[in-house]
C-alpha positions in Angstrom: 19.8 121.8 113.0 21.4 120.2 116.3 25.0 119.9 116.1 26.8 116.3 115.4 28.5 114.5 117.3 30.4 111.3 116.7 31.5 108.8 119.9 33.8 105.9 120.2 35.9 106.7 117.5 39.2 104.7 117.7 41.0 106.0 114.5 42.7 109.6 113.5 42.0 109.0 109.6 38.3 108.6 110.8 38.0 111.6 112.9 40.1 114.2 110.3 37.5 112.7 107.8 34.3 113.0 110.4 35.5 116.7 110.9 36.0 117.7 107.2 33.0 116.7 106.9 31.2 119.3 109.2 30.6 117.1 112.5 31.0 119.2 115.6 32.6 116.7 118.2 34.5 113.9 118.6 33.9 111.7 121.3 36.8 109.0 122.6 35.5 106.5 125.0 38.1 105.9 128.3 35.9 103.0 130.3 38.0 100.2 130.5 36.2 96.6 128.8 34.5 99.2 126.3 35.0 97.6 122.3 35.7 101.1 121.8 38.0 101.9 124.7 40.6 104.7 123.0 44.4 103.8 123.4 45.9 106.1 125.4 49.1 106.6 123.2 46.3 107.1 120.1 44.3 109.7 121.7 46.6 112.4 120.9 47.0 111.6 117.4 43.1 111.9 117.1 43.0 115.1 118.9 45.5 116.3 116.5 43.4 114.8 113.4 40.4 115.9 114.9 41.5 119.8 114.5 38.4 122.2 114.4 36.1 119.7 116.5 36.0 119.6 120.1 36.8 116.6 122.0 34.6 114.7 124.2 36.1 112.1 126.4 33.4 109.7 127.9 33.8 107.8 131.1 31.7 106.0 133.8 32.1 105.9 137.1 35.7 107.2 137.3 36.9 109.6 139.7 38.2 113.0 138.9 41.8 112.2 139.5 41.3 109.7 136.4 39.6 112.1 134.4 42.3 114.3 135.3 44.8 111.9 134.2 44.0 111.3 130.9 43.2 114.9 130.2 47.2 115.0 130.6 47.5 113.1 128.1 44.7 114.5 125.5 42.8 117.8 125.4 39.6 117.3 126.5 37.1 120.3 126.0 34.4 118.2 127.2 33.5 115.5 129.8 30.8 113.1 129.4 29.9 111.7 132.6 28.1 108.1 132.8 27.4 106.6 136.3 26.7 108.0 139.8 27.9 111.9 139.5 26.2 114.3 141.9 26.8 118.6 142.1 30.4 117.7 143.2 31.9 115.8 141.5 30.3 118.1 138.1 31.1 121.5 140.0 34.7 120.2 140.3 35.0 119.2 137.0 34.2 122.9 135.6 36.4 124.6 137.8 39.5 122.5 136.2 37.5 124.2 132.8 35.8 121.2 131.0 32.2 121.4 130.0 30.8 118.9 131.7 28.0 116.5 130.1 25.8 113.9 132.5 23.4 111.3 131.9 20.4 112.3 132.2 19.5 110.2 135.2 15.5 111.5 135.9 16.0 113.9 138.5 17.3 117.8 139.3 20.4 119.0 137.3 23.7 118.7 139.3 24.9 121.8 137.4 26.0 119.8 134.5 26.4 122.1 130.8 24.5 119.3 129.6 22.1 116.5 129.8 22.4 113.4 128.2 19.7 111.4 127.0 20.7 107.6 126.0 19.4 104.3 125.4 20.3 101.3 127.9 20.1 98.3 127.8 20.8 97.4 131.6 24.0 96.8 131.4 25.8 98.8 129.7 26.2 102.4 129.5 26.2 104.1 126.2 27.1 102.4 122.6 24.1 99.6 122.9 22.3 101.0 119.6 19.3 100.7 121.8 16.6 103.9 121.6 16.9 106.5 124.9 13.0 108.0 125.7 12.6 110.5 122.7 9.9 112.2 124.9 12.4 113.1 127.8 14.2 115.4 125.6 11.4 117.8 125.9 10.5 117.5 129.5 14.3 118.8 129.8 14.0 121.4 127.4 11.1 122.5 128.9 13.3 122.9 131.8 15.8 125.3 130.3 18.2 122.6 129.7 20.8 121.8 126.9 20.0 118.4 125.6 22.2 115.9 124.0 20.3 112.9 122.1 22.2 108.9 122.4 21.3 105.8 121.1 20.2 103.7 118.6 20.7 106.8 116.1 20.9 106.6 112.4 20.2 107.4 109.3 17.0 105.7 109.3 16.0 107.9 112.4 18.2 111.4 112.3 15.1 113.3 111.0 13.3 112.2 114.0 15.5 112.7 116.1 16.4 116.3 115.1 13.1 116.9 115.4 12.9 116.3 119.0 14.1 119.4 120.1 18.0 118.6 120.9 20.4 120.3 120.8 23.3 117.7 119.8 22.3 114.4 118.2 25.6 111.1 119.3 25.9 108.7 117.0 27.6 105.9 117.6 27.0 101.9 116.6 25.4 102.9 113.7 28.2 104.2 112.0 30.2 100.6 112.6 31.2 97.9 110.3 33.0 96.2 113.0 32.9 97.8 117.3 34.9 100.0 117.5 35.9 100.2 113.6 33.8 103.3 112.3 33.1 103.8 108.4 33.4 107.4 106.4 30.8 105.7 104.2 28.4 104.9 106.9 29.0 108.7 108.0 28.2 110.3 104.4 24.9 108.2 103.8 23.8 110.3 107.2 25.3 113.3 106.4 23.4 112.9 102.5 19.8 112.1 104.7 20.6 115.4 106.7 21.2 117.4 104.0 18.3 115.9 101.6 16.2 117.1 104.1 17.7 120.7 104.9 17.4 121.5 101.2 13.7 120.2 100.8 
């Protein structure tokens, strides 16, 4: 099974729940205008809740230095890059140590860990609920690529998208009540679908 990944979380109850609960990373959004932007003075109490998961911070179109910046102020293991990022801005970002994740954006790796696939809705970037091409996840695994799967997943759909080859499945929207305000419940009527079909 791909591994789990939960983004725009907001809350540490939430994310010490998410990770007893098995779910590999925890992803806090830092774009500014985002109804899940993290507090800064609340990211460090979900690291800290978040124990045993590694931590994704998500940002588009900032710069390094700001990436830098609020990695001072949270321990980020991983970067998720959304927006124009080419080979230097990635091969910088892994010599300060992050993995580094980028959206997948139709062309050549830029030396990225891994490639995100998401849904857009032309706008936006990330947490629109809308579907990301399914069928690009195996064009890049085909590649020899590491694939992480966005948008529009949920329980409905997890099978599915498991099935599609890649190797860590971001949810997001789906596991709202409110943006922004995630639900435990929403989380264990996934994790019951997962497991349903693991034991079949």
């Amino acid at each position: 099974m791909p591994r789990l990944k939960v983004c725009g979380v907001t809350k540490p109850d939430f994310a010490r729940e998410a990770v007893r609960r098995g779910v590999d990373y925890i992803g806090m959004i830092f774009v500014d205008g985002s109804p899940r932007r993290v507090d800064i003075n609340t990211a460090p109490d979900i690291e800290a809740a978040a124990k045993g998961a590694k931590i994704v911070g998500v940002f588009t179109n900032a710069s390094v230095s700001e990436i830098v910046s609020a990695a001072r102020r949270v321990t980020l293991n991983v970067v998720q890059l959304h927006g124009d990022y080419n080979g230097e801005a990635v091969g910088a970002l892994k010599k300060l140590g992050f993995e580094v994740w980028r959206l997948d954006d139709g062309g050549a790796s830029a030396g990225e860990d891994a490639t995100l696939v998401d849904g857009s809705d032309g706008r936006k970037h990330g947490g629109t609920g809308k579907l990301a091409d399914w069928s690009r996840v195996a064009e890049l695994k085909r590649e020899g690529r590491y694939v992480v799967l966005a948008g529009g997943l949920s329980a409905d759909n997890i099978i599915e998208a498991a099935a599609t080859g890649a190797d860590v499945l971001d949810i997001n929207s789906s596991l709202e009540i409110a943006p922004g305000e995630k639900s435990i419940a929403k989380l264990d009527e996934l994790l019951a679908v997962l497991h349903r079909h693991n034991n079949q």
